[in-house]
C-alpha positions in Angstrom: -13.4 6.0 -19.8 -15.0 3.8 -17.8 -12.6 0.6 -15.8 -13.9 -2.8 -16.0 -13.0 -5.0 -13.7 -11.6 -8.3 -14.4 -11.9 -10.3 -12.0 -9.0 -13.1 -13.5 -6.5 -10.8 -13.6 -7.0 -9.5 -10.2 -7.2 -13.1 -8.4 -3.7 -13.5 -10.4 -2.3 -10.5 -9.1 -3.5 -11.2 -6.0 -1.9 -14.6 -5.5 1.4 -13.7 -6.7 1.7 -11.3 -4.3 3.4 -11.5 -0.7 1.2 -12.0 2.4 2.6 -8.7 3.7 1.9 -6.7 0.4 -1.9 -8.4 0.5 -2.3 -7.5 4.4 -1.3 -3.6 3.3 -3.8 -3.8 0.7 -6.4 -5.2 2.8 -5.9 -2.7 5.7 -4.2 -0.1 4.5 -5.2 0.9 0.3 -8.7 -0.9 1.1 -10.5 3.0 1.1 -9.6 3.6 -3.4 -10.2 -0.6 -3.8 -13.3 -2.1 -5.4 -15.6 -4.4 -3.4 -15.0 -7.2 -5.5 -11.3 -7.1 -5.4 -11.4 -6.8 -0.9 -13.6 -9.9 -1.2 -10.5 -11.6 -3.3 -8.1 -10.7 -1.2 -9.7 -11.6 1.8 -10.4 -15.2 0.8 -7.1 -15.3 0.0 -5.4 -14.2 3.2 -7.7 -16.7 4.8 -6.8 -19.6 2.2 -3.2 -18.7 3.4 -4.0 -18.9 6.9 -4.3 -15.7 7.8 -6.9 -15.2 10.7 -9.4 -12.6 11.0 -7.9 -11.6 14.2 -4.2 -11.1 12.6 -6.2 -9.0 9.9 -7.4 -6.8 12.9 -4.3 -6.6 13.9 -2.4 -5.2 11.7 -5.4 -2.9 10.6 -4.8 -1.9 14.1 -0.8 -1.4 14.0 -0.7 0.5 10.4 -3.7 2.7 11.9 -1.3 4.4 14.2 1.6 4.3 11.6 0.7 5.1 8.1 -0.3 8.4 6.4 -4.1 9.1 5.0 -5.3 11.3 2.3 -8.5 13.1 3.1 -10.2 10.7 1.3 -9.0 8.2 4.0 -6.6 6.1 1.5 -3.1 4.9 2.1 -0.1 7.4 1.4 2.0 5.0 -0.6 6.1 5.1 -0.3 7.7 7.0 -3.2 10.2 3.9 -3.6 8.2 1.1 -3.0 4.7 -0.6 -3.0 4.4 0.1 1.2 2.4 2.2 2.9 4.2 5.4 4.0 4.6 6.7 7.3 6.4 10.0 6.8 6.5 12.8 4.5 8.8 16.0 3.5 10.9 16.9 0.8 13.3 15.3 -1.2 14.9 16.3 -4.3 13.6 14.8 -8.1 16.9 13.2 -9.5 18.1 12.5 -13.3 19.3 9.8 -14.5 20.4 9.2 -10.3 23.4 11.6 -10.6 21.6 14.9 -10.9 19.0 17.1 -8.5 16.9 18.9 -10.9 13.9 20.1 -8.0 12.6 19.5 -4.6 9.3 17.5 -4.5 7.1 16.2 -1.7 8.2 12.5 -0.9 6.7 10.0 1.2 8.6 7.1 3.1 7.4 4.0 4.1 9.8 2.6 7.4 12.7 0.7 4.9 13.1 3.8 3.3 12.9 6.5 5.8 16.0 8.6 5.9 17.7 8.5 9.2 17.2 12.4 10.2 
Protein backbone atom coordinates (compact mmCIF):
# COMPACT_ATOMS: atom_id res chain seq x y z
CA UNK A 1 0.00 0.00 0.00
CA UNK A 2 1.34 2.93 -1.02
CA UNK A 3 1.18 6.42 1.77
CA UNK A 4 0.08 9.57 0.43
CA UNK A 5 0.98 12.40 1.92
CA UNK A 6 -1.33 15.01 2.95
CA UNK A 7 0.10 17.77 3.37
CA UNK A 8 -3.14 19.56 5.60
CA UNK A 9 -3.03 17.11 8.03
CA UNK A 10 0.60 17.26 8.61
CA UNK A 11 0.82 21.31 8.82
CA UNK A 12 -2.02 20.51 11.54
CA UNK A 13 -0.04 18.13 13.36
CA UNK A 14 2.69 20.08 13.11
CA UNK A 15 1.32 23.25 14.68
CA UNK A 16 -0.23 21.65 17.56
CA UNK A 17 2.76 20.32 18.55
CA UNK A 18 5.35 21.66 21.27
CA UNK A 19 8.47 23.56 20.00
CA UNK A 20 10.52 20.86 21.75
CA UNK A 21 8.63 17.92 20.19
CA UNK A 22 9.07 19.84 16.59
CA UNK A 23 12.97 20.56 17.30
CA UNK A 24 13.20 16.38 18.08
CA UNK A 25 11.55 15.88 14.89
CA UNK A 26 13.57 18.18 12.95
CA UNK A 27 16.96 16.93 14.38
CA UNK A 28 16.49 13.91 15.69
CA UNK A 29 13.46 11.51 13.58
CA UNK A 30 14.40 13.85 10.44
CA UNK A 31 16.41 10.37 8.69
CA UNK A 32 12.48 8.00 8.32
CA UNK A 33 10.60 11.84 7.58
CA UNK A 34 9.42 12.88 4.09
CA UNK A 35 10.96 15.98 2.44
CA UNK A 36 7.86 17.67 2.27
CA UNK A 37 6.95 17.25 5.84
CA UNK A 38 11.07 18.79 7.11
CA UNK A 39 10.15 21.66 4.88
CA UNK A 40 6.78 22.17 7.13
CA UNK A 41 8.37 21.86 10.15
CA UNK A 42 11.06 24.04 9.39
CA UNK A 43 9.03 27.02 8.40
CA UNK A 44 7.36 26.48 11.34
CA UNK A 45 10.09 26.50 13.86
CA UNK A 46 11.22 29.64 12.07
CA UNK A 47 7.49 31.20 12.18
CA UNK A 48 7.93 30.53 16.01
CA UNK A 49 11.13 32.13 16.19
CA UNK A 50 13.33 29.54 16.24
CA UNK A 51 16.78 30.39 14.58
CA UNK A 52 18.69 28.34 12.36
CA UNK A 53 21.49 28.56 14.74
CA UNK A 54 19.28 27.07 17.81
CA UNK A 55 18.24 24.38 15.16
CA UNK A 56 22.09 23.54 14.97
CA UNK A 57 22.24 23.47 18.23
CA UNK A 58 20.26 21.15 19.37
CA UNK A 59 21.05 18.91 16.29
CA UNK A 60 24.37 19.26 17.82
CA UNK A 61 23.35 18.38 21.68
CA UNK A 62 20.87 15.28 20.71
CA UNK A 63 23.91 14.08 18.37
CA UNK A 64 25.95 13.16 21.41
CA UNK A 65 22.81 12.03 23.40
CA UNK A 66 20.29 10.08 21.47
CA UNK A 67 20.40 6.44 20.18
CA UNK A 68 20.50 5.63 16.16
CA UNK A 69 19.28 2.65 14.23
CA UNK A 70 21.57 1.71 11.45
CA UNK A 71 19.51 3.33 9.21
CA UNK A 72 20.54 6.54 11.13
CA UNK A 73 16.92 7.32 12.63
CA UNK A 74 15.99 8.26 16.14
CA UNK A 75 15.54 5.48 18.85
CA UNK A 76 12.31 6.68 20.25
CA UNK A 77 11.45 6.38 24.28
CA UNK A 78 9.25 3.30 24.97
CA UNK A 79 6.92 5.79 27.17
CA UNK A 80 6.92 8.76 25.39
CA UNK A 81 7.28 10.65 22.01
CA UNK A 82 11.31 11.69 22.97
CA UNK A 83 14.15 10.56 21.54
CA UNK A 84 15.90 7.89 23.70
CA UNK A 85 19.11 7.89 25.06
CA UNK A 86 19.49 4.52 26.71
CA UNK A 87 18.58 1.02 26.18
CA UNK A 88 18.32 -2.47 28.20
CA UNK A 89 15.75 -4.59 29.42
CA UNK A 90 12.64 -4.15 31.11
CA UNK A 91 9.87 -6.33 31.77
CA UNK A 92 6.29 -6.28 29.39
CA UNK A 93 3.56 -5.60 32.11
CA UNK A 94 -0.34 -6.52 32.12
CA UNK A 95 -2.83 -4.66 32.90
CA UNK A 96 0.33 -2.64 35.16
CA UNK A 97 0.21 -5.24 37.97
CA UNK A 98 1.70 -8.17 36.23
CA UNK A 99 5.43 -9.10 34.46
CA UNK A 100 4.56 -11.42 31.81
CA UNK A 101 8.37 -11.18 29.81
CA UNK A 102 11.49 -9.18 29.51
CA UNK A 103 11.73 -6.99 26.36
CA UNK A 104 14.25 -4.56 25.03
CA UNK A 105 13.22 -0.93 26.18
CA UNK A 106 14.53 2.37 25.40
CA UNK A 107 14.55 5.53 27.64
CA UNK A 108 14.54 8.88 26.72
CA UNK A 109 16.24 11.25 29.96
CA UNK A 110 12.53 11.68 31.97
CA UNK A 111 12.21 8.22 32.02
CA UNK A 112 15.47 6.65 32.53
CA UNK A 113 15.58 4.51 35.60
CA UNK A 114 17.91 5.73 38.18
CA UNK A 115 20.53 2.53 38.09
Amino acid sequence: MVMHFDANRVLVNIRKAATDDLLDRFAVYDAGMEPEALGLIEKELHDRGVTAAQIADHRARMENQVLRRADGTGVKCSFCRRPAVRQGWGWHWVWGKLPLFPRPLAWCAQHAPSS
